[in-house]
C-alpha positions in Angstrom: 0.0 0.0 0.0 1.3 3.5 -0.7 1.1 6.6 0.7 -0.4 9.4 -1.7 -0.8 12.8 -0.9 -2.9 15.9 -3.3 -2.2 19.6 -2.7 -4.7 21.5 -4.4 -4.9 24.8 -4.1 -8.7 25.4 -4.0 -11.5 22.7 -3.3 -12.1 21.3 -7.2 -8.4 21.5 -8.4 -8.1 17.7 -7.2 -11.3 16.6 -8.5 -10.8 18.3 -12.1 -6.9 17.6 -12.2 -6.4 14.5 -10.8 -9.3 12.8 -9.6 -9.5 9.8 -11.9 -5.9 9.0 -10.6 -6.9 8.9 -7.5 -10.0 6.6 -7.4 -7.2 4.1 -9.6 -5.4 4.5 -6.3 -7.7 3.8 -4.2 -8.8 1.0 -6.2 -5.4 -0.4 -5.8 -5.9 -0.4 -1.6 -3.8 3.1 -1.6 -4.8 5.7 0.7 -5.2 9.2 0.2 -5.1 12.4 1.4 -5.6 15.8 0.8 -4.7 19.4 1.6 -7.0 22.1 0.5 -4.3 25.5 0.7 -7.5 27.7 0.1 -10.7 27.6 0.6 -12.0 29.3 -2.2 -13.9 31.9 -0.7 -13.3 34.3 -3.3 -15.4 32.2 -6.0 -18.6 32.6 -4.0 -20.4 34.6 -7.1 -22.3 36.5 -5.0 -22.3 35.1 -1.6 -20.0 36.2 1.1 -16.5 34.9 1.1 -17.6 32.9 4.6 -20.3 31.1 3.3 -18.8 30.3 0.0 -15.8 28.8 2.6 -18.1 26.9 4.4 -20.0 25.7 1.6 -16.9 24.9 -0.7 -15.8 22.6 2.2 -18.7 20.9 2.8 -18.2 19.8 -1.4 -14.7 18.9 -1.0 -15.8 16.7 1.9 -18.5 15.1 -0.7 -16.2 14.9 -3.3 -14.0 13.3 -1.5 -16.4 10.4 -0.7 -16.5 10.0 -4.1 -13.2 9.6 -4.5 -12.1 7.4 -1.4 -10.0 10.3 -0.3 -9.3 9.0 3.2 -8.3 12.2 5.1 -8.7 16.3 4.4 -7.2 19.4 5.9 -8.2 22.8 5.2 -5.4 25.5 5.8 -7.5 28.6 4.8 -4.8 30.5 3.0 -5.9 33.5 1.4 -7.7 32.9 -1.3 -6.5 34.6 -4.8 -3.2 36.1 -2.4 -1.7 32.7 -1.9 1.9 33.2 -1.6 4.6 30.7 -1.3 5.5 32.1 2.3 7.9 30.7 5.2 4.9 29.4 6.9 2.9 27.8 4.3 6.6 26.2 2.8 6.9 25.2 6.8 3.9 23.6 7.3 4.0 21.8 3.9 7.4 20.6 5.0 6.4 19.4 7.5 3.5 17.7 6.4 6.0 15.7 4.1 8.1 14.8 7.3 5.1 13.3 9.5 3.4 11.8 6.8 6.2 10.4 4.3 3.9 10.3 1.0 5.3 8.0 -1.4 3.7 10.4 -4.3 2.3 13.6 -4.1 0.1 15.0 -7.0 0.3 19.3 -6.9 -0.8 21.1 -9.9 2.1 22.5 -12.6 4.2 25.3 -12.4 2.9 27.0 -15.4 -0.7 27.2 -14.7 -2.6 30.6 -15.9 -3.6 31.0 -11.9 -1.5 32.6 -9.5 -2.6 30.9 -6.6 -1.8 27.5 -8.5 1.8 28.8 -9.4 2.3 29.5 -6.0 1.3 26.1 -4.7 3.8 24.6 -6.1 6.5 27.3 -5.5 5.9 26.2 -2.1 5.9 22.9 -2.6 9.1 23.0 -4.2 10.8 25.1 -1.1 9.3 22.3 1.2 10.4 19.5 -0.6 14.5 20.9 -0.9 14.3 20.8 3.0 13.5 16.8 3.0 16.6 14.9 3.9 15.1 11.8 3.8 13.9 9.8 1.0 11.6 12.4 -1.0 8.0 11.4 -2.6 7.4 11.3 -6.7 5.8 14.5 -7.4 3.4 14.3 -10.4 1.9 18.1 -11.9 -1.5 17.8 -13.1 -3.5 20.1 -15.4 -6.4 22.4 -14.5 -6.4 25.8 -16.3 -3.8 25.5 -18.6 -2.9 22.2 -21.0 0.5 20.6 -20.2 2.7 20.0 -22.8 5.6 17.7 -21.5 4.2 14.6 -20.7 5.9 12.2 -18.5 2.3 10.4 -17.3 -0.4 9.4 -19.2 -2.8 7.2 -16.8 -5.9 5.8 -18.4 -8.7 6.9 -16.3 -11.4 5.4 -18.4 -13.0 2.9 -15.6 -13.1 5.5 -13.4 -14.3 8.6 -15.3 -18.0 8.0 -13.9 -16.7 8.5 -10.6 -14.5 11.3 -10.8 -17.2 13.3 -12.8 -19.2 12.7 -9.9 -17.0 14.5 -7.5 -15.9 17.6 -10.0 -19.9 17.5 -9.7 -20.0 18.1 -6.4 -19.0 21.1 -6.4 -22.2 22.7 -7.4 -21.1 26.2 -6.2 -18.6 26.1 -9.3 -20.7 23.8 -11.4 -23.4 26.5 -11.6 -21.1 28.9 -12.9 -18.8 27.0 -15.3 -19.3 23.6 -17.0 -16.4 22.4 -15.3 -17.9 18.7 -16.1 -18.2 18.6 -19.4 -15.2 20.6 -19.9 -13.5 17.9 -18.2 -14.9 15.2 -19.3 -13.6 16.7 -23.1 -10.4 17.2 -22.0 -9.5 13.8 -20.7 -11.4 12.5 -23.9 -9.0 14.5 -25.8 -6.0 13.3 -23.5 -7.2 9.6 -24.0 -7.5 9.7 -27.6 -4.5 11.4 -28.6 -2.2 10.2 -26.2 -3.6 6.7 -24.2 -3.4 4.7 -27.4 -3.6 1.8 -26.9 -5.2 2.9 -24.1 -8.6 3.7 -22.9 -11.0 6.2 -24.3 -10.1 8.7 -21.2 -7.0 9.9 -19.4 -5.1 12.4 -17.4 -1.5 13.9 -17.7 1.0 14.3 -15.6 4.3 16.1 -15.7 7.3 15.0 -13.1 8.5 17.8 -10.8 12.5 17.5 -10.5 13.3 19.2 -7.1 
């Protein structure tokens, strides 16, 4: 059994990004947590940023069921001013150090949203402070396509699911198709790039630290 770990830098990165990866892993008896840096309370459209906290939460704790994510911590950075800061590199460090992940899965460095570049500036500072044996770090796609691929995992048996959890966030879901958007892209990702794969897959990039 390993150890996997997902930083995602609002509630619905992990689902979108990553999530059919991690219902493989939990298929496979792996367990699985998750740290949510920001709440999102900034994508409230309309509601007040602590409702839309409170009520992002509460999807990321549903999507999560959905995904077999055993475990979830909400560090309620800032959300949109997330900076890679001495404390938030600290407490990923040592997060890293208490739990030993055998992989984490953080989205990639040149996502379009600041708050997703900055995750992973931190997580890069944490993981250069790790004397012991470090975890595989695997980047993921959200906002922006990757275009090195060192991953390609065929997500196909467990698309169902993971379109279940992305729909779980029906805050964002109202707003944005993010399921259907998703669902296209890791159509996209399976056909060009799974053969001979499966009809769906996500994409994953190595981070080199």
């Amino acid at each position: 059994m390993s150890r996997v770990l997902v930083i995602s830098p609002h509630p619905d990165d992990e689902a979108i990004g990553c999530g059919g990866t991690l219902c493989r892993h939990v298929a496979r008896g792996d367990e699985v947590q998750a740290v949510f840096l920001t709440s999102g309370e900034k994508g409230g459209h309309g509601h007040s940023p602590a409702d839309t906290r409170r009520r992002r939460e509460r999807e990321a704790e549903k999507a999560a069921r959905f995904l077999g994510i055993h475990y979830l911590e909400f560090w309620r950075e800032p959300d949109g001013a997330l900076h890679a800061s001495q404390r938030v590199v600290e407490r990923l460090r040592r997060k890293l150090r208490e739990w030993q992940p055998d992989v984490v899965y953080a989205v990639h460095d040149r996502e379009m949203h600041p708050d997703h570049r900055a995750s992973v500036r931190a997580l890069r500072r944490a993981m250069g402070g790790l004397r012991r044996r470090k975890p595989e770090v695997w980047l993921f796609e959200v906002w922006t396509p990757i275009q090195q691929l060192d991953e390609i995992v065929d997500i196909s048996p467990y698309l169902a699911t993971k379109l279940r959890a992305v729909r779980a966030y029906r805050s964002q879901c109202a707003v944005v198709g993010f399921a259907a958007a998703v669902r296209g892209l890791n159509r996209y990702r399976g056909e060009l790039h799974s053969w001979p794969g499966g009809d769906y897959a996500e994409v994953f990039r190595r981070l080199r630290v």
